[in-house]
BAFI-3210 file (N, C-alpha, C; in Angstrom, 3 decimals, decimal comma, padded with zeros to 6 digits):
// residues 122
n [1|2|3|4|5|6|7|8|9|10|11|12|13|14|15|16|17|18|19|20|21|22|23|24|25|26|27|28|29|30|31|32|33|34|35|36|37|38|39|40|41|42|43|44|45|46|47|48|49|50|51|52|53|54|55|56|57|58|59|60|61|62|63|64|65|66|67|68|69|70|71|72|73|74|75|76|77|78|79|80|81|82|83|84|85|86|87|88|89|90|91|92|93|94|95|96|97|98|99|100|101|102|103|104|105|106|107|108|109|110|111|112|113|114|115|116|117|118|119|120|121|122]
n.u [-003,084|000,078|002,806|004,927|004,414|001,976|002,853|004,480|002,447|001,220|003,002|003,169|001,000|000,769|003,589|002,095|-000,241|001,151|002,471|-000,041|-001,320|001,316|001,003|-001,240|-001,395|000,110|-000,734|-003,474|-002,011|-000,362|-003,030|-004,379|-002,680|-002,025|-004,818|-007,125|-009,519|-009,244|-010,771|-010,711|-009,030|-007,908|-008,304|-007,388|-004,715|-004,640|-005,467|-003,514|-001,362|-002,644|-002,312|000,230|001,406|000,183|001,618|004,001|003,045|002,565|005,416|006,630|005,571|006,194|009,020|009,097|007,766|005,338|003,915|000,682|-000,448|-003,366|-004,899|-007,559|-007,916|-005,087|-002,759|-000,216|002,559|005,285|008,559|010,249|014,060|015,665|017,471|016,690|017,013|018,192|019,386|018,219|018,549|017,375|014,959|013,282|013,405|012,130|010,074|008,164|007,434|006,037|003,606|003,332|002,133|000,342|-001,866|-001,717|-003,081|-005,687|-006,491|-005,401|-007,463|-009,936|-009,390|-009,926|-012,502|-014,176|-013,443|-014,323|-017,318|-017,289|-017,497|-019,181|-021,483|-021,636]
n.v [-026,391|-026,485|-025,902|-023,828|-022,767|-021,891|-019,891|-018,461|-017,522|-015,841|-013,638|-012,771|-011,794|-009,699|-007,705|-007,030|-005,359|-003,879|-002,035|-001,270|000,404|002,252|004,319|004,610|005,908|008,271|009,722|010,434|012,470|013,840|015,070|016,633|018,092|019,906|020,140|020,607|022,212|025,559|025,812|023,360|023,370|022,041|019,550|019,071|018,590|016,261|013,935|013,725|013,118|010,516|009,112|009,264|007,728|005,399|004,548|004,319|002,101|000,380|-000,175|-001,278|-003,709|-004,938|-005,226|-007,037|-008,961|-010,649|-013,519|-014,708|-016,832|-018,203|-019,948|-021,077|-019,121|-018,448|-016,320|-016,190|-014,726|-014,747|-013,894|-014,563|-014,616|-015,515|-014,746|-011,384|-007,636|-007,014|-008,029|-010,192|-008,876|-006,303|-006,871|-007,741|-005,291|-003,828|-005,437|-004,957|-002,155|-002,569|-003,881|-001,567|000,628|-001,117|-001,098|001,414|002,063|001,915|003,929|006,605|005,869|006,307|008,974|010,347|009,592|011,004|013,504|013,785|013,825|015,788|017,753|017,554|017,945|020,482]
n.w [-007,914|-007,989|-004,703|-005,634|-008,451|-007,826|-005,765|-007,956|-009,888|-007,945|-007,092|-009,490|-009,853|-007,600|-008,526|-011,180|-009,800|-008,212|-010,091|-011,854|-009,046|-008,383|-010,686|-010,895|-008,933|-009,073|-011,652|-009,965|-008,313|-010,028|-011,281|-009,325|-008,209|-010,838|-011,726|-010,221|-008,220|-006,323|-004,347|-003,319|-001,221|001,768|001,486|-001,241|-000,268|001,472|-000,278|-002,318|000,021|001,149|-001,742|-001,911|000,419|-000,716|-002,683|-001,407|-000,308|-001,833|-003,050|-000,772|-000,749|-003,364|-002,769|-000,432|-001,122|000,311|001,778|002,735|005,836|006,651|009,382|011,207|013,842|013,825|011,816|009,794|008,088|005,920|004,873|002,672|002,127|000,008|-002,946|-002,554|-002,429|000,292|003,616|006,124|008,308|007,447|005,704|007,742|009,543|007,451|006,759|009,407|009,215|006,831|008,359|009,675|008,001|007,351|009,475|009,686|007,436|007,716|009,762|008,036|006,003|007,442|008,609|005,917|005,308|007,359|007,513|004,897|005,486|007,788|006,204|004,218|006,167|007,322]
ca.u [-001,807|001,246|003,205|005,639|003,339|001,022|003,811|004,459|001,367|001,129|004,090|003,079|-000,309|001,480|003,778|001,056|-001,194|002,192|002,242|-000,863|-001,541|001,747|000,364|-002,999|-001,880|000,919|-001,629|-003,607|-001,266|-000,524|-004,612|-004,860|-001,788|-002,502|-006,535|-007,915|-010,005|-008,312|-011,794|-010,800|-008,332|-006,662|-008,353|-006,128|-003,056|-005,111|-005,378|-002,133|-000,709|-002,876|-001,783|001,861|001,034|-000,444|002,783|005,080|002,806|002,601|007,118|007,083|004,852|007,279|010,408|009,269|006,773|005,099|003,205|000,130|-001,430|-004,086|-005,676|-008,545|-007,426|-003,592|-001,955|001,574|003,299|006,369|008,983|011,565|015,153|016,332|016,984|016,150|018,149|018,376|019,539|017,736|017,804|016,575|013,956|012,539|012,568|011,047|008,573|007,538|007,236|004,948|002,640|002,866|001,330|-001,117|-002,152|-002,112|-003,902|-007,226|-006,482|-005,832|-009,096|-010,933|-009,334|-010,192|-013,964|-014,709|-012,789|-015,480|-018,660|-017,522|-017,346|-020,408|-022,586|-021,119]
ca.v [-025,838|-026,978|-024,882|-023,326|-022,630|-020,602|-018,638|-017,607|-016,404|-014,294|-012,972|-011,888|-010,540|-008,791|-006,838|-005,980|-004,770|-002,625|-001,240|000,038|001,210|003,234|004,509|005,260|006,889|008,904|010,704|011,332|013,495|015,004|015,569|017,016|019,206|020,670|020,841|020,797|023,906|026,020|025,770|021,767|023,240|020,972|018,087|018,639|017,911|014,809|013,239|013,988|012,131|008,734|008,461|009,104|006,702|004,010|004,403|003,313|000,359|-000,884|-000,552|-002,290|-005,463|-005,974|-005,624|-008,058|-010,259|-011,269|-014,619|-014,426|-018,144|-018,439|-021,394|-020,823|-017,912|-017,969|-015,441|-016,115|-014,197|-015,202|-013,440|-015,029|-013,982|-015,807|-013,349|-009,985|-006,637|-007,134|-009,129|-010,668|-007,316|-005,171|-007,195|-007,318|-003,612|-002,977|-006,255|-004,023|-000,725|-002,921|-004,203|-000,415|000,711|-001,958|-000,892|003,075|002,533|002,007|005,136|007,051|005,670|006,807|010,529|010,688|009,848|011,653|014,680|014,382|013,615|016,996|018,918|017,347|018,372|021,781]
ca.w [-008,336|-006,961|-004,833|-006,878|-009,231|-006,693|-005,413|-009,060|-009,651|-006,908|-007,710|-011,123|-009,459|-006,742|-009,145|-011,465|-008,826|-007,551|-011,184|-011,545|-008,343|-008,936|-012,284|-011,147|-007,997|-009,474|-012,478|-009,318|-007,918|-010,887|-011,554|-008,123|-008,192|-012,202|-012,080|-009,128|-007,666|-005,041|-003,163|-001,918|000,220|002,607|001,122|-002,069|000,411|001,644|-001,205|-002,516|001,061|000,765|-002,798|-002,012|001,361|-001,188|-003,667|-000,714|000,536|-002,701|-003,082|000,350|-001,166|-003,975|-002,149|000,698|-001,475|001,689|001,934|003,956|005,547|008,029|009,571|012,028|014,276|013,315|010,462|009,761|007,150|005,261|003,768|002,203|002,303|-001,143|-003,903|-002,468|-001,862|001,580|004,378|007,201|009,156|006,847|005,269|009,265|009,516|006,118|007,120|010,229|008,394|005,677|008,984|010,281|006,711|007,255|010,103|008,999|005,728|008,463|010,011|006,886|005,180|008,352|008,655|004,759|005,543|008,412|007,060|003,780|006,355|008,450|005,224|003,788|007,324|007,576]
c.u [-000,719|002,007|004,230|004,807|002,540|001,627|004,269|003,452|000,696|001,759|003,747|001,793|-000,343|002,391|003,258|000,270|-000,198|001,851|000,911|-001,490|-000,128|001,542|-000,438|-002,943|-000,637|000,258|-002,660|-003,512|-001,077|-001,886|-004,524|-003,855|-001,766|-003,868|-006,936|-007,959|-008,832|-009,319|-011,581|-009,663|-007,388|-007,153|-007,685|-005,319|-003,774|-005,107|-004,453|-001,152|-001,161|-002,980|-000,537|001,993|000,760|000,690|003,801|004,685|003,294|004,437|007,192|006,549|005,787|008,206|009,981|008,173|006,360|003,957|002,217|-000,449|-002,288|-005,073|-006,622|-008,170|-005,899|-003,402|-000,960|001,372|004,743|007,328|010,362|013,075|016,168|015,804|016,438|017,475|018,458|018,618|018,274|017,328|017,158|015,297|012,911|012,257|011,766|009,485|007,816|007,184|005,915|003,968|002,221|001,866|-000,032|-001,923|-002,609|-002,720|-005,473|-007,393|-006,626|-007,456|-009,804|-011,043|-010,375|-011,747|-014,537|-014,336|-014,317|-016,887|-018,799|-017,964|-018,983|-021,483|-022,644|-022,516]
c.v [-026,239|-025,460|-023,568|-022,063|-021,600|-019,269|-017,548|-016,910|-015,226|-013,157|-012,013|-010,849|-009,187|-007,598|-006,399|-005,217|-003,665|-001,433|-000,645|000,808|002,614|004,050|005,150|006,134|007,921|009,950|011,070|012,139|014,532|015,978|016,883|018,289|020,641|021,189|020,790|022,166|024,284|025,669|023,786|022,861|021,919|019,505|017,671|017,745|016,316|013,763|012,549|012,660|010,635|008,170|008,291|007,507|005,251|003,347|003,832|002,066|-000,255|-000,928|-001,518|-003,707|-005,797|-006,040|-007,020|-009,465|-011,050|-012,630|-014,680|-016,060|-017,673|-019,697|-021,188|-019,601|-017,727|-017,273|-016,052|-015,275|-014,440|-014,520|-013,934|-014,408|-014,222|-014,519|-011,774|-009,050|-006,404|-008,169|-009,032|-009,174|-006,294|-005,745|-007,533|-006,130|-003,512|-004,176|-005,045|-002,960|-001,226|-002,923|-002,685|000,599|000,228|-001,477|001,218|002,959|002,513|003,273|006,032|007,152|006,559|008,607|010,827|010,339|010,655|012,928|015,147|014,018|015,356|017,802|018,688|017,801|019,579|022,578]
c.w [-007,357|-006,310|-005,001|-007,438|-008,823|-006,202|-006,724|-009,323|-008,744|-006,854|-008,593|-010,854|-008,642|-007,323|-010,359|-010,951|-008,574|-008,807|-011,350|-010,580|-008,144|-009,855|-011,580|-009,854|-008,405|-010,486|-011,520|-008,745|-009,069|-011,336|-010,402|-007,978|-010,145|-012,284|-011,223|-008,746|-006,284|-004,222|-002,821|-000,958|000,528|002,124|-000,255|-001,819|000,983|000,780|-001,524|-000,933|001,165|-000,703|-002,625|-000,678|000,540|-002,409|-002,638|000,277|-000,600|-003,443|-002,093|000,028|-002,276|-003,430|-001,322|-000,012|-000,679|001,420|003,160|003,855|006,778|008,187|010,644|012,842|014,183|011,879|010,939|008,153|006,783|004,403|003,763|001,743|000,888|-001,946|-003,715|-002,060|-000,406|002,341|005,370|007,846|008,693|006,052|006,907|009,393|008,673|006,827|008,185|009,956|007,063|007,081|009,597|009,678|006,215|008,249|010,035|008,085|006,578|008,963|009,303|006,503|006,367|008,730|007,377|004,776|006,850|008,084|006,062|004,488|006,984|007,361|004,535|004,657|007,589|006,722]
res [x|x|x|x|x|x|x|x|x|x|x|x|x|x|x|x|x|x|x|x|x|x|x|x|x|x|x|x|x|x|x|x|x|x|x|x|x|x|x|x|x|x|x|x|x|x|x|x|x|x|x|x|x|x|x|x|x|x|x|x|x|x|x|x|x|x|x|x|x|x|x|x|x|x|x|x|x|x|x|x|x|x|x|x|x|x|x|x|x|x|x|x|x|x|x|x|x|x|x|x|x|x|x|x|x|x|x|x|x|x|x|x|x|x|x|x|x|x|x|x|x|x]
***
């Protein structure tokens, strides 16, 4: 594929992927806040926070439509400044706020299993 071509498709995969992970984590909130038992407790509100957490990674990947390459131990990432709602400085902050997201969604995941390990050993 030429690359053009490649970048489009990513594109189109990148804001479908946004869409239904908005979708699918948005009727989990609602699930979780309408039917859910009172006996989860605080793992309701857990939930509830790494769905709302996973609704503003996946805004920050379409705004910045980031380009990831890597070649033996180098990453670069790419985000292009044509066509978007932002300039230069603010597509840097938001970039850093996407890598800070990246870097919290490991943490997250890890509260959210160790949380259901304590509860499961109890």
């Amino acid at each position: 594929m030429l690359g053009k071509q490649w970048s489009a498709l990513l594109k189109l995969i990148q804001d479908v992927s946004a869409v239904f992970s908005i979708s699918i984590n948005s009727f989990l909130i609602l699930l979780v806040l309408t039917k859910s038992l009172k006996q989860l407790g605080a793992y309701k509100w857990l939930m509830i926070y790494i769905s709302v957490f996973e609704i503003l990674y996946s805004i920050l990947d379409v705004i910045l439509v980031p380009q990831h390459y890597s070649h033996g131990p180098t990453f670069l990432v790419i985000v292009g400044i044509q066509h978007k709602l932002f300039g230069p400085a603010g597509l840097t902050l938001l970039n850093s706020f996407y890598w800070g997201f990246f870097g919290a969604s490991m943490a997250v995941f890890a509260v959210h299993f160790v949380y259901r390990w304590l509860v499961v050993s109890e």
